[in-house]
PDB file with SEQRES, HELIX, SHEET and CRYST1 records, atoms N, CA, C and O in Angstrom:
SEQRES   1 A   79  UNK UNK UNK UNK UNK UNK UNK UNK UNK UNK UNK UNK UNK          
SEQRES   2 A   79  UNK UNK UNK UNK UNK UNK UNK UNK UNK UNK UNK UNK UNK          
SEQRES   3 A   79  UNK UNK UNK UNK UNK UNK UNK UNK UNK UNK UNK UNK UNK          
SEQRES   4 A   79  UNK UNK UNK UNK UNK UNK UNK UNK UNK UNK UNK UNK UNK          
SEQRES   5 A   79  UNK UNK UNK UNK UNK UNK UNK UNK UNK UNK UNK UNK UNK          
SEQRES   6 A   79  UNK UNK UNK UNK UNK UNK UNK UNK UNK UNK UNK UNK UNK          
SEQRES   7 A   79  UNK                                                          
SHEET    1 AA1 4 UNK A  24  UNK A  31  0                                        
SHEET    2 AA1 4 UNK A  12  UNK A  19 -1                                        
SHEET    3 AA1 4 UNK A  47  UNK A  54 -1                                        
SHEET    4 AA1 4 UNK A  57  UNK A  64 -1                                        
CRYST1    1.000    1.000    1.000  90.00  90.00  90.00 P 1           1          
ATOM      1  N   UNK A   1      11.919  15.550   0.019  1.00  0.00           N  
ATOM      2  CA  UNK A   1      11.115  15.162   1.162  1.00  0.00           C  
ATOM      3  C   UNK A   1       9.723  14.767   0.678  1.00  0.00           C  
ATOM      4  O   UNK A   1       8.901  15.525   0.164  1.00  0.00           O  
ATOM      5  N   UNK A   2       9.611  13.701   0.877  1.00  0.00           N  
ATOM      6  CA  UNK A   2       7.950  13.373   0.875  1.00  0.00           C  
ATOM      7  C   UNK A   2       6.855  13.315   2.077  1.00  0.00           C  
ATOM      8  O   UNK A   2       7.397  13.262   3.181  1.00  0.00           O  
ATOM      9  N   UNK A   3       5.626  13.314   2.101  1.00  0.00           N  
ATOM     10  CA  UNK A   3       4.629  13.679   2.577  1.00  0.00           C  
ATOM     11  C   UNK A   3       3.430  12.827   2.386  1.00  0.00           C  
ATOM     12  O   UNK A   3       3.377  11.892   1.587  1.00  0.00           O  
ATOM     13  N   UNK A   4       2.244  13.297   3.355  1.00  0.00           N  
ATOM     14  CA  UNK A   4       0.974  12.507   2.912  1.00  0.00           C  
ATOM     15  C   UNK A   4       0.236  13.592   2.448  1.00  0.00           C  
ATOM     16  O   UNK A   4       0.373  14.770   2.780  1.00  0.00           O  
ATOM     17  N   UNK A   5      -0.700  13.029   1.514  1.00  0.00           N  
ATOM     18  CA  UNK A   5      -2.010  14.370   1.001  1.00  0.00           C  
ATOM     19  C   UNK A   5      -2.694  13.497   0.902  1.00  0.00           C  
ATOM     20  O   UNK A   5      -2.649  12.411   0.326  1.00  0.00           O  
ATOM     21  N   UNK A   6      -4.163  14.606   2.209  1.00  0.00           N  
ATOM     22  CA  UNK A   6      -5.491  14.248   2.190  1.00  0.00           C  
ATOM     23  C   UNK A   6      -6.079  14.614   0.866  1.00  0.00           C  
ATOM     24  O   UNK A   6      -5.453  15.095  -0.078  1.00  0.00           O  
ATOM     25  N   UNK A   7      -7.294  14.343   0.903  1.00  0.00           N  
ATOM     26  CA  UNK A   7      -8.176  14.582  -0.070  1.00  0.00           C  
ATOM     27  C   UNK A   7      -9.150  16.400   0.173  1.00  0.00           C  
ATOM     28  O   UNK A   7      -9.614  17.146  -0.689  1.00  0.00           O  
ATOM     29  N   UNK A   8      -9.128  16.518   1.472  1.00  0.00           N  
ATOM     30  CA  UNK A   8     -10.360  17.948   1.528  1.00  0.00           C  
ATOM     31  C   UNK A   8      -9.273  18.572   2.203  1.00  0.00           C  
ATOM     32  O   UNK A   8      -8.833  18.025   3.215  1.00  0.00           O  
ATOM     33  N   UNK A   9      -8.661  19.878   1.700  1.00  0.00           N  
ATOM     34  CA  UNK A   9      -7.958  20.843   1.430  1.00  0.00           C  
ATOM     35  C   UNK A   9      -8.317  21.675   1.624  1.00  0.00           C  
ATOM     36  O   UNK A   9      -8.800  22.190   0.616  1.00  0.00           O  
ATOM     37  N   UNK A  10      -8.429  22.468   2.799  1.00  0.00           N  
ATOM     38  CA  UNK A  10      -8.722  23.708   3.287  1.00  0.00           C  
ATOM     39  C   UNK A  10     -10.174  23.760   3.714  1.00  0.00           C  
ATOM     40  O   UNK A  10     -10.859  24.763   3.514  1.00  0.00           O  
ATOM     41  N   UNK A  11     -10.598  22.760   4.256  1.00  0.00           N  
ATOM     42  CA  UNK A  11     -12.149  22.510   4.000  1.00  0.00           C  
ATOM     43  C   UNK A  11     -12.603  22.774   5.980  1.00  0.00           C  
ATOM     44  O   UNK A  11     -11.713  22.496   6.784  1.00  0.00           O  
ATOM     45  N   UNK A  12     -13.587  23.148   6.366  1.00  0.00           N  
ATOM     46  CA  UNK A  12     -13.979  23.316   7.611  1.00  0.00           C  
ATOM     47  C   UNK A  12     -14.675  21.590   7.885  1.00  0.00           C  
ATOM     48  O   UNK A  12     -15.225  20.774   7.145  1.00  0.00           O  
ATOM     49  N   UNK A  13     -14.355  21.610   9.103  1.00  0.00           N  
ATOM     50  CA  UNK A  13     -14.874  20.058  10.220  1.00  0.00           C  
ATOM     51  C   UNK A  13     -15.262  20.640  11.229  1.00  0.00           C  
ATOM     52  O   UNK A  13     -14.898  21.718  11.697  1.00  0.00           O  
ATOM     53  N   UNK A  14     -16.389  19.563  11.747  1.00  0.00           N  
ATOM     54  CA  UNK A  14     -16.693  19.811  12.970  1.00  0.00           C  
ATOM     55  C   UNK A  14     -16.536  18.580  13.555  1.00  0.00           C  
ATOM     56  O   UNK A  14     -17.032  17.475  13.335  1.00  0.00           O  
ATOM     57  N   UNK A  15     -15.351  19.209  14.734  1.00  0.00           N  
ATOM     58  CA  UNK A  15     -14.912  17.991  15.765  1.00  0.00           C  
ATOM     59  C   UNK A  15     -15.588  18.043  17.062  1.00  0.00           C  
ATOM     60  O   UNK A  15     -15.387  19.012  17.794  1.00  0.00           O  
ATOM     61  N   UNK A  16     -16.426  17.028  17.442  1.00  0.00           N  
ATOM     62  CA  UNK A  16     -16.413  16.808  18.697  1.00  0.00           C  
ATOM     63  C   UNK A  16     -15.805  15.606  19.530  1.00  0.00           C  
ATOM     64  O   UNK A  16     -15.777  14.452  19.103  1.00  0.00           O  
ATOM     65  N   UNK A  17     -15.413  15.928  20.535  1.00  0.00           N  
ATOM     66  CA  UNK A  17     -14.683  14.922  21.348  1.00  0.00           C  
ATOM     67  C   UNK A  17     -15.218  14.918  22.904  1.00  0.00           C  
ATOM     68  O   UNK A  17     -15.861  15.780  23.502  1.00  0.00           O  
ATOM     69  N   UNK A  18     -14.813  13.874  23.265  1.00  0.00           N  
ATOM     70  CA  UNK A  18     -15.213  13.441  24.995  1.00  0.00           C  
ATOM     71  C   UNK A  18     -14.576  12.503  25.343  1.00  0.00           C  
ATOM     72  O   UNK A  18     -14.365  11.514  24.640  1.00  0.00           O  
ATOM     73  N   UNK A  19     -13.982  12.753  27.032  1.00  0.00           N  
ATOM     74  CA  UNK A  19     -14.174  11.803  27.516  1.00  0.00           C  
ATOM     75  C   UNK A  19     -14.451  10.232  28.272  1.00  0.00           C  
ATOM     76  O   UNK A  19     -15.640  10.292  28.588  1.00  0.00           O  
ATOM     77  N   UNK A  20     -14.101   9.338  28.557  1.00  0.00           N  
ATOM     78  CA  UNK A  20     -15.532   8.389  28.601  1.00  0.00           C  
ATOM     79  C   UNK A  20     -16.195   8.956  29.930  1.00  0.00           C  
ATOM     80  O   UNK A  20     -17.140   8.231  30.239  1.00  0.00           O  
ATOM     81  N   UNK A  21     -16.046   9.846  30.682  1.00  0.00           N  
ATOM     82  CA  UNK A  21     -17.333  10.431  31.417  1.00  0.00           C  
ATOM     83  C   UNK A  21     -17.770  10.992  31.196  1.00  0.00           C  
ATOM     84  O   UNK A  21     -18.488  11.508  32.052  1.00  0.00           O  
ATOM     85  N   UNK A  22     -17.818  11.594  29.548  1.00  0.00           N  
ATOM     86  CA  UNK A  22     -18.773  12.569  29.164  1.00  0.00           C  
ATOM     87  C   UNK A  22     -18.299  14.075  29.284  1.00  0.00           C  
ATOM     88  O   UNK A  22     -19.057  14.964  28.893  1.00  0.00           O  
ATOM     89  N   UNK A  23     -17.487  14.272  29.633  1.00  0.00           N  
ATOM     90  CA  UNK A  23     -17.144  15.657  29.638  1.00  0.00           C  
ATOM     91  C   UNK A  23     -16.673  15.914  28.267  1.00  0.00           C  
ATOM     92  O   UNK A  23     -16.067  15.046  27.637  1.00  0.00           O  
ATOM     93  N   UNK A  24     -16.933  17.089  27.782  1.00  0.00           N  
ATOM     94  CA  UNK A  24     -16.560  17.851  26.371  1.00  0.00           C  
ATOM     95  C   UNK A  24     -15.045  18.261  26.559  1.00  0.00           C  
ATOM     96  O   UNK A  24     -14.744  18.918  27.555  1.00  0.00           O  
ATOM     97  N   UNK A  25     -14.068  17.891  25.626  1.00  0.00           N  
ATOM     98  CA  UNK A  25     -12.869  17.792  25.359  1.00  0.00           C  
ATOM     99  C   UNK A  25     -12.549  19.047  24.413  1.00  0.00           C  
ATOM    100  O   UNK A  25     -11.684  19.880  24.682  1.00  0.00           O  
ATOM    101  N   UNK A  26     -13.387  19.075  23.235  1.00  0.00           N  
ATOM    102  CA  UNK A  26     -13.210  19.708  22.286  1.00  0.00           C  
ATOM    103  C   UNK A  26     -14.551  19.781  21.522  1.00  0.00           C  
ATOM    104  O   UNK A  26     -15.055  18.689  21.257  1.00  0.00           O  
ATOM    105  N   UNK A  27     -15.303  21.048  21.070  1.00  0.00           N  
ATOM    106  CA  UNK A  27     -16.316  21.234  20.149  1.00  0.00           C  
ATOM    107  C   UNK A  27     -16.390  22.458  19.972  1.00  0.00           C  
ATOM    108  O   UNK A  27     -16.860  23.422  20.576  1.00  0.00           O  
ATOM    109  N   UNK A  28     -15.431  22.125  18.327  1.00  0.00           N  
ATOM    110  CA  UNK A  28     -15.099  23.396  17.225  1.00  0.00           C  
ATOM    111  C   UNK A  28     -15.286  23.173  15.926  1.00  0.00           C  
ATOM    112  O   UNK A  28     -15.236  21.982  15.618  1.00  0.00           O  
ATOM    113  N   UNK A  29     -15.464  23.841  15.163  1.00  0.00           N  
ATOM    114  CA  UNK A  29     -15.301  23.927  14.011  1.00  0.00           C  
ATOM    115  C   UNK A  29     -13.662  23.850  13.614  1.00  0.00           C  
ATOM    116  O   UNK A  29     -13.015  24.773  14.108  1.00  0.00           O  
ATOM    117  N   UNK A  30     -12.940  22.954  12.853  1.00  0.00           N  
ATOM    118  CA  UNK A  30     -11.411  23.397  12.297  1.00  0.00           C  
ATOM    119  C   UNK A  30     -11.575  23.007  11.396  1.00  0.00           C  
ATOM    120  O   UNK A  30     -12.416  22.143  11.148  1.00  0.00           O  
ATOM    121  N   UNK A  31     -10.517  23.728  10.306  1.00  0.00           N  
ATOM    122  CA  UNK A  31     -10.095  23.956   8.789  1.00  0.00           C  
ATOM    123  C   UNK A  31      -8.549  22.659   8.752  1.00  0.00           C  
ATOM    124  O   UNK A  31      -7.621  22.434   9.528  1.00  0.00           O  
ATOM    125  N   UNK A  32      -8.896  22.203   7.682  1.00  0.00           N  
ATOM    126  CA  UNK A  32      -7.885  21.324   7.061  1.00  0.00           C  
ATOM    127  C   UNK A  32      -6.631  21.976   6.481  1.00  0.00           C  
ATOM    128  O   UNK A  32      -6.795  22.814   5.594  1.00  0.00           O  
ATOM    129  N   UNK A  33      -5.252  21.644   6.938  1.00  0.00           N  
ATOM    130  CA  UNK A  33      -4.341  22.471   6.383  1.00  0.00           C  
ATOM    131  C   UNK A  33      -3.835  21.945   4.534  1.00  0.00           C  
ATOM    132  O   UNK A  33      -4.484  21.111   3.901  1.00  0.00           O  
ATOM    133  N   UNK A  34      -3.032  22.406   4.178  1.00  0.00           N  
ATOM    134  CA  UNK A  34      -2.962  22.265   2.708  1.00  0.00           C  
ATOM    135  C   UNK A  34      -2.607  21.093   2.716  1.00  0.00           C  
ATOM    136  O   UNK A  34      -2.688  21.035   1.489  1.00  0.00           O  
ATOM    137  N   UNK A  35      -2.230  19.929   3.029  1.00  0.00           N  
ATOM    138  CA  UNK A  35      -1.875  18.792   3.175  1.00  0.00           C  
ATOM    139  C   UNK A  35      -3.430  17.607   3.366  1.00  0.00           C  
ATOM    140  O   UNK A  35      -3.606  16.392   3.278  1.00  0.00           O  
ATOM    141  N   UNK A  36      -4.331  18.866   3.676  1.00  0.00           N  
ATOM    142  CA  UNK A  36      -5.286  17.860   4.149  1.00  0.00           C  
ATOM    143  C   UNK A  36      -6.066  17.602   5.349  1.00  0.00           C  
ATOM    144  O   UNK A  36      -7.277  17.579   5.572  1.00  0.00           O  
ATOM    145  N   UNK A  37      -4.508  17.318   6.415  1.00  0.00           N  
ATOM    146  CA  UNK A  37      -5.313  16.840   7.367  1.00  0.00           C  
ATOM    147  C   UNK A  37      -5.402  17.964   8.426  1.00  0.00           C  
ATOM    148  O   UNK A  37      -5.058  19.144   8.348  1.00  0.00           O  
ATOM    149  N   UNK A  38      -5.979  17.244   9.467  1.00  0.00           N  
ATOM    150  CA  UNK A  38      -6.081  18.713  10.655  1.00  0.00           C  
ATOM    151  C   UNK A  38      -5.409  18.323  11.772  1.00  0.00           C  
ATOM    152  O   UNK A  38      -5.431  17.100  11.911  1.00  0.00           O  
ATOM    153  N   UNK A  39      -4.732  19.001  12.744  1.00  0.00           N  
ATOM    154  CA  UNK A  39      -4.138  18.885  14.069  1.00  0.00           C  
ATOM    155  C   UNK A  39      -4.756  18.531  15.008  1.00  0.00           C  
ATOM    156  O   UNK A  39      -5.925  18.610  14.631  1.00  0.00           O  
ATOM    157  N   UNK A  40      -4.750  18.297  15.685  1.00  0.00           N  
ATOM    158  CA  UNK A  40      -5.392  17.915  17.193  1.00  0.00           C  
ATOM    159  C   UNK A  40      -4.620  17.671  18.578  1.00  0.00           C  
ATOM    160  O   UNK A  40      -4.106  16.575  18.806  1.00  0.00           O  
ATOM    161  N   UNK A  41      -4.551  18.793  19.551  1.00  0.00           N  
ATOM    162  CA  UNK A  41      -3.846  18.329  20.442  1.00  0.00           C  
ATOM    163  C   UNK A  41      -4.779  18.089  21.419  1.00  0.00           C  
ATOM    164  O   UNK A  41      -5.685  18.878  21.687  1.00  0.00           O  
ATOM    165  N   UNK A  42      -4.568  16.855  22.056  1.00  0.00           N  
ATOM    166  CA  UNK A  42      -5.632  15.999  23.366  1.00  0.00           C  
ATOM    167  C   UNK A  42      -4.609  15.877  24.574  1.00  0.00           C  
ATOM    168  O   UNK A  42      -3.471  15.411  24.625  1.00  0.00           O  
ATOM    169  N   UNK A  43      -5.354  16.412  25.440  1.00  0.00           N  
ATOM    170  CA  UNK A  43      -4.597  15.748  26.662  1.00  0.00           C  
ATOM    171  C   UNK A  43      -4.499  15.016  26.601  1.00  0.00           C  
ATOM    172  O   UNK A  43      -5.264  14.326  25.928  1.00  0.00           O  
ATOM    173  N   UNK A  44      -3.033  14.322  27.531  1.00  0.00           N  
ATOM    174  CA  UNK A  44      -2.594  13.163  27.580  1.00  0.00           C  
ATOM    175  C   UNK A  44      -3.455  11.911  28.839  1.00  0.00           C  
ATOM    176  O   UNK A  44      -4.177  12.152  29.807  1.00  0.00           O  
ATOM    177  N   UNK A  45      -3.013  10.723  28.319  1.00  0.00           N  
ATOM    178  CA  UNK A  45      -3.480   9.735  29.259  1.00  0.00           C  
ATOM    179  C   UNK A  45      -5.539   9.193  29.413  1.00  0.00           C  
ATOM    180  O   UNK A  45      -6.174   8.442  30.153  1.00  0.00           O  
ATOM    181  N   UNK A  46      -5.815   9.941  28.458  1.00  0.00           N  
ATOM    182  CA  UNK A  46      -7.080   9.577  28.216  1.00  0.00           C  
ATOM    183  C   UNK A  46      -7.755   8.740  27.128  1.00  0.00           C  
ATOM    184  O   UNK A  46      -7.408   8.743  25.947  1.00  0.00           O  
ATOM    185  N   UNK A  47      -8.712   8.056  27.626  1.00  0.00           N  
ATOM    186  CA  UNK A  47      -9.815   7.667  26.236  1.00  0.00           C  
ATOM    187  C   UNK A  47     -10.908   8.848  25.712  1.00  0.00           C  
ATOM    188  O   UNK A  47     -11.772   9.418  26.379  1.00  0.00           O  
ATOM    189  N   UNK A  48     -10.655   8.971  24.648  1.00  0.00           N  
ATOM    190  CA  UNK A  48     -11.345   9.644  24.333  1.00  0.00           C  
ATOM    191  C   UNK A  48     -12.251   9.130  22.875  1.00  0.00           C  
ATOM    192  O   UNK A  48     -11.771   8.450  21.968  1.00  0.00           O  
ATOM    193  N   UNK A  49     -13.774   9.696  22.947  1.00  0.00           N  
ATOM    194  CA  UNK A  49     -14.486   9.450  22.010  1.00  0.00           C  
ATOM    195  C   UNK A  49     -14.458  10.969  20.468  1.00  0.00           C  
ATOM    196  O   UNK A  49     -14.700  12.172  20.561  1.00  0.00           O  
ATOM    197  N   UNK A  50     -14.189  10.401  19.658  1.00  0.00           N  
ATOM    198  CA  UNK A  50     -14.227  11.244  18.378  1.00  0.00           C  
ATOM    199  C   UNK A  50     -15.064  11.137  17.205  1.00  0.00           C  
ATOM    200  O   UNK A  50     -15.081  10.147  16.475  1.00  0.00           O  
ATOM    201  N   UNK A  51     -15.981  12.516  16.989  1.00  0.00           N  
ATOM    202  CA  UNK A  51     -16.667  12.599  16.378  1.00  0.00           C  
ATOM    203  C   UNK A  51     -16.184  13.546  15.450  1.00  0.00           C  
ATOM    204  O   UNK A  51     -15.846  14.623  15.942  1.00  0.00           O  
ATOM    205  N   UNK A  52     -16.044  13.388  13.985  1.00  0.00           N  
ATOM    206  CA  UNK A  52     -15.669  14.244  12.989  1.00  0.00           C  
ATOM    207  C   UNK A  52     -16.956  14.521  12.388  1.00  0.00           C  
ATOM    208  O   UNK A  52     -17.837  13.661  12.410  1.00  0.00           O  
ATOM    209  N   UNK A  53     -17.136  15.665  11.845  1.00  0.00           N  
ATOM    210  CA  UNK A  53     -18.652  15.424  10.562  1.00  0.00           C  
ATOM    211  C   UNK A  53     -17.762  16.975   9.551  1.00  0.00           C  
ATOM    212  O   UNK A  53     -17.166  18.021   9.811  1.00  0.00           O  
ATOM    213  N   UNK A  54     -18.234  16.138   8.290  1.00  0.00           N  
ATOM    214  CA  UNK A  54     -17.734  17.132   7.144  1.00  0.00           C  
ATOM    215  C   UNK A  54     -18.897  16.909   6.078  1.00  0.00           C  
ATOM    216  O   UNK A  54     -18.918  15.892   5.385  1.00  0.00           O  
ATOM    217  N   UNK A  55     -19.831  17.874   5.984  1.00  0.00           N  
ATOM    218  CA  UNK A  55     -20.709  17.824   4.349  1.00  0.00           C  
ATOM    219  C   UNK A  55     -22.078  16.380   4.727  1.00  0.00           C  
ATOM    220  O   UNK A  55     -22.450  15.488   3.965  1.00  0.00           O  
ATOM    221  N   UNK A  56     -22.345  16.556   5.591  1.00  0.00           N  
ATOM    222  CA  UNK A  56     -23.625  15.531   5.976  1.00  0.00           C  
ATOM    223  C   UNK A  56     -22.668  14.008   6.309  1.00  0.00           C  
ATOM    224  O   UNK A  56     -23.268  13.009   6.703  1.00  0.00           O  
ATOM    225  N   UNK A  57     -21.279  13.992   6.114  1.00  0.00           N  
ATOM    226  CA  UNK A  57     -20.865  12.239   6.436  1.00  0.00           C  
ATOM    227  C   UNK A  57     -20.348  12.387   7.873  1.00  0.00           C  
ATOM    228  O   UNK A  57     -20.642  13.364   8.562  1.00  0.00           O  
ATOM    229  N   UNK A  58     -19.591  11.415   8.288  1.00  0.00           N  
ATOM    230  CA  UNK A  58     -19.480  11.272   9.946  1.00  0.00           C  
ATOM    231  C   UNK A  58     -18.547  10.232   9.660  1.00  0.00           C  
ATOM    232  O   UNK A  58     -18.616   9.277   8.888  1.00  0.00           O  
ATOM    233  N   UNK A  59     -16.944  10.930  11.078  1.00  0.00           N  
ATOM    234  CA  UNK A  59     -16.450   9.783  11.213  1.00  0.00           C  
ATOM    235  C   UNK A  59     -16.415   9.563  12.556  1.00  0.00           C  
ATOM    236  O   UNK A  59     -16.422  10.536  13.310  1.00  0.00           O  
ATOM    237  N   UNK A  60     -16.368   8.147  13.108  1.00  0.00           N  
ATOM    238  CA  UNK A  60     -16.447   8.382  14.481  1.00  0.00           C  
ATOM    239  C   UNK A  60     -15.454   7.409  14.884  1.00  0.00           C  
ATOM    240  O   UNK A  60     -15.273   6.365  14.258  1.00  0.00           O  
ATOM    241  N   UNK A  61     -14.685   7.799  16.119  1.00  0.00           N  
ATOM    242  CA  UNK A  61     -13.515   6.129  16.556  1.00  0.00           C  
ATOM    243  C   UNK A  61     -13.624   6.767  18.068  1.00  0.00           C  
ATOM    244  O   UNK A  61     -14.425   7.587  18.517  1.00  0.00           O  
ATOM    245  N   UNK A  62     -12.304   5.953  18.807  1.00  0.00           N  
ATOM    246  CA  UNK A  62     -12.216   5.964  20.438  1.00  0.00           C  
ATOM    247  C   UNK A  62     -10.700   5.858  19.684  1.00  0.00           C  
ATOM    248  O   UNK A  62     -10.273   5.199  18.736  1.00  0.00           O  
ATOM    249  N   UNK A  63     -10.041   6.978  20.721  1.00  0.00           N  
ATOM    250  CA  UNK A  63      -9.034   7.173  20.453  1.00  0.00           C  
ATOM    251  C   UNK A  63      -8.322   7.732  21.861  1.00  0.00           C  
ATOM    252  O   UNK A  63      -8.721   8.652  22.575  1.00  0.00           O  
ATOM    253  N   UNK A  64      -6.897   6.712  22.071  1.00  0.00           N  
ATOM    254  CA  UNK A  64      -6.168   7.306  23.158  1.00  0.00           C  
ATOM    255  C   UNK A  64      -5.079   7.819  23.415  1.00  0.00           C  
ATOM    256  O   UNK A  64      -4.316   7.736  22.452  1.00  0.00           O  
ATOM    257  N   UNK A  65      -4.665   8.304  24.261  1.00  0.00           N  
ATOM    258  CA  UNK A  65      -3.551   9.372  24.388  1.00  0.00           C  
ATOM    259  C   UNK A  65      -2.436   9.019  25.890  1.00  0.00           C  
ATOM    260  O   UNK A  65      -2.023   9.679  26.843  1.00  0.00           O  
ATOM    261  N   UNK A  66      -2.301   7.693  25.429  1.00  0.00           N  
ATOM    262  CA  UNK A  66      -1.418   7.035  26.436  1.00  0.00           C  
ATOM    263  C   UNK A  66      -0.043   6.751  26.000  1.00  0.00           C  
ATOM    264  O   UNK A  66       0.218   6.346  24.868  1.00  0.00           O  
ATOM    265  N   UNK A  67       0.922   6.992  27.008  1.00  0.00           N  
ATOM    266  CA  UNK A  67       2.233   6.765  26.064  1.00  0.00           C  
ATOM    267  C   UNK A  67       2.881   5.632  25.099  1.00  0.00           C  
ATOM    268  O   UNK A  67       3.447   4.804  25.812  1.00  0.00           O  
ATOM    269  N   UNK A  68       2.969   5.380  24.015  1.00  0.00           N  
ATOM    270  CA  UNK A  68       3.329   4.385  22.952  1.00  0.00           C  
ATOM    271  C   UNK A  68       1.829   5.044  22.402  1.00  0.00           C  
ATOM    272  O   UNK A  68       2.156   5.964  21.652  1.00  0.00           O  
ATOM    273  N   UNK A  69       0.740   4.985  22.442  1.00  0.00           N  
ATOM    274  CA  UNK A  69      -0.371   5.520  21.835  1.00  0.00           C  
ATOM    275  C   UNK A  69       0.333   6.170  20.295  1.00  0.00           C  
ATOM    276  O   UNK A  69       1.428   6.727  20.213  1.00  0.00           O  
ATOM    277  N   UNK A  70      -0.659   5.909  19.124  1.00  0.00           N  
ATOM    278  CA  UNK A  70      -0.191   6.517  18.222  1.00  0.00           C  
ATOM    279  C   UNK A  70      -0.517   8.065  18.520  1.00  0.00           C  
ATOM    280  O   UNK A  70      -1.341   8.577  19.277  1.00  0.00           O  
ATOM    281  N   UNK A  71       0.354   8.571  17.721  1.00  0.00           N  
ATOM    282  CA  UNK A  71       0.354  10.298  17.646  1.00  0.00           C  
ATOM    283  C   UNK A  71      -0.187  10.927  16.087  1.00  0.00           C  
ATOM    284  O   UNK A  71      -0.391  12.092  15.747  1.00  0.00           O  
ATOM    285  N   UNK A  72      -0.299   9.829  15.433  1.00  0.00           N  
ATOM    286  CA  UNK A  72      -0.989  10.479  14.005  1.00  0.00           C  
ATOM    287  C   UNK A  72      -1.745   9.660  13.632  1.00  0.00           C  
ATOM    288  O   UNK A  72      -1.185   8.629  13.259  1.00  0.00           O  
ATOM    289  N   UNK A  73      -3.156   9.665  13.544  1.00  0.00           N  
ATOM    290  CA  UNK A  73      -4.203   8.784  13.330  1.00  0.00           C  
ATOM    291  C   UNK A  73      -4.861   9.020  11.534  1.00  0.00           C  
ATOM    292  O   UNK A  73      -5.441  10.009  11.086  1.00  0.00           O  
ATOM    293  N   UNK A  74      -4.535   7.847  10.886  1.00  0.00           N  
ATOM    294  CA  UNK A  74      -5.266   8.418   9.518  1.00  0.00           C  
ATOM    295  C   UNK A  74      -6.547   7.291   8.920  1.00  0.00           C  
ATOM    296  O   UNK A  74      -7.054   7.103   7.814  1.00  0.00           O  
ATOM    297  N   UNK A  75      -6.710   6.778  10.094  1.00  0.00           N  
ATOM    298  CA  UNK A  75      -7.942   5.916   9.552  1.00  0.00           C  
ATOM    299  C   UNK A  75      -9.215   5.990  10.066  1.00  0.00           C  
ATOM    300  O   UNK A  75      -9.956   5.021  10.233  1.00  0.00           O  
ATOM    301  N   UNK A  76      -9.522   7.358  10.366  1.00  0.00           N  
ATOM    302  CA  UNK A  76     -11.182   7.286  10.283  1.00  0.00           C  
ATOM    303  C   UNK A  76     -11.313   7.966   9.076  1.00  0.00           C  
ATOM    304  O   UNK A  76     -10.557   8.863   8.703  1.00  0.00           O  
ATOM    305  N   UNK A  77     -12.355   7.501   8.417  1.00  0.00           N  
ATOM    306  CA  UNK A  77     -13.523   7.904   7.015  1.00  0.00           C  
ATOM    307  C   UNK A  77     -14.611   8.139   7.388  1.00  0.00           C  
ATOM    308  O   UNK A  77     -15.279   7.585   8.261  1.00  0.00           O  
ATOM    309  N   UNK A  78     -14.919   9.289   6.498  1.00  0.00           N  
ATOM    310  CA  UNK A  78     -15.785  10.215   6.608  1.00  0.00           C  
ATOM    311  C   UNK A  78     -17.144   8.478   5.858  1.00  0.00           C  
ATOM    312  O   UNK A  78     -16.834   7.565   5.092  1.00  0.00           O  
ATOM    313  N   UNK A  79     -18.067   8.667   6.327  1.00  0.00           N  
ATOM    314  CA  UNK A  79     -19.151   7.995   5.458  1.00  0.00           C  
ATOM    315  C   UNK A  79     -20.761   8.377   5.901  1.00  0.00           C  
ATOM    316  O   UNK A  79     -21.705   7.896   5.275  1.00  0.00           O  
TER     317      UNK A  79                                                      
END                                                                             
């Protein structure tokens, strides 16, 4: 069986998410599992804005949760 591997491995993030009316979705601190990446479950049927920050960089996208919507997102970078 093969797999993907991130690069930061067990490492703490701080996610924030919203919204587009601004309401807070999610703002936590989460840990990267051994693979890398981290989980995220979002309610469904929304736009939502995403803010990652790890070690002073920042990733940020708009991301939605509509059906066909992707379910595994691997292209925001940290910069």
């Amino acid at each position: 069986m093969t797999g993907c591997q991130a690069e930061l491995v067990a490492q703490d993030f701080d996610v924030y998410i919203e919204d587009t009316d601004g309401n807070v979705v999610l703002d936590k601190t989460v840990k990267s599992h051994p693979n890398g990446f981290i989980d995220l479950w979002l309610p469904r049927e929304q736009n939502l804005n995403v803010t990652i920050e790890y070690a002073g960089k920042v990733a940020q996208s708009q991301l939605s949760t509509f059906e066909g919507d992707n379910t595994c997102v691997t292209t925001m970078q940290l910069s």
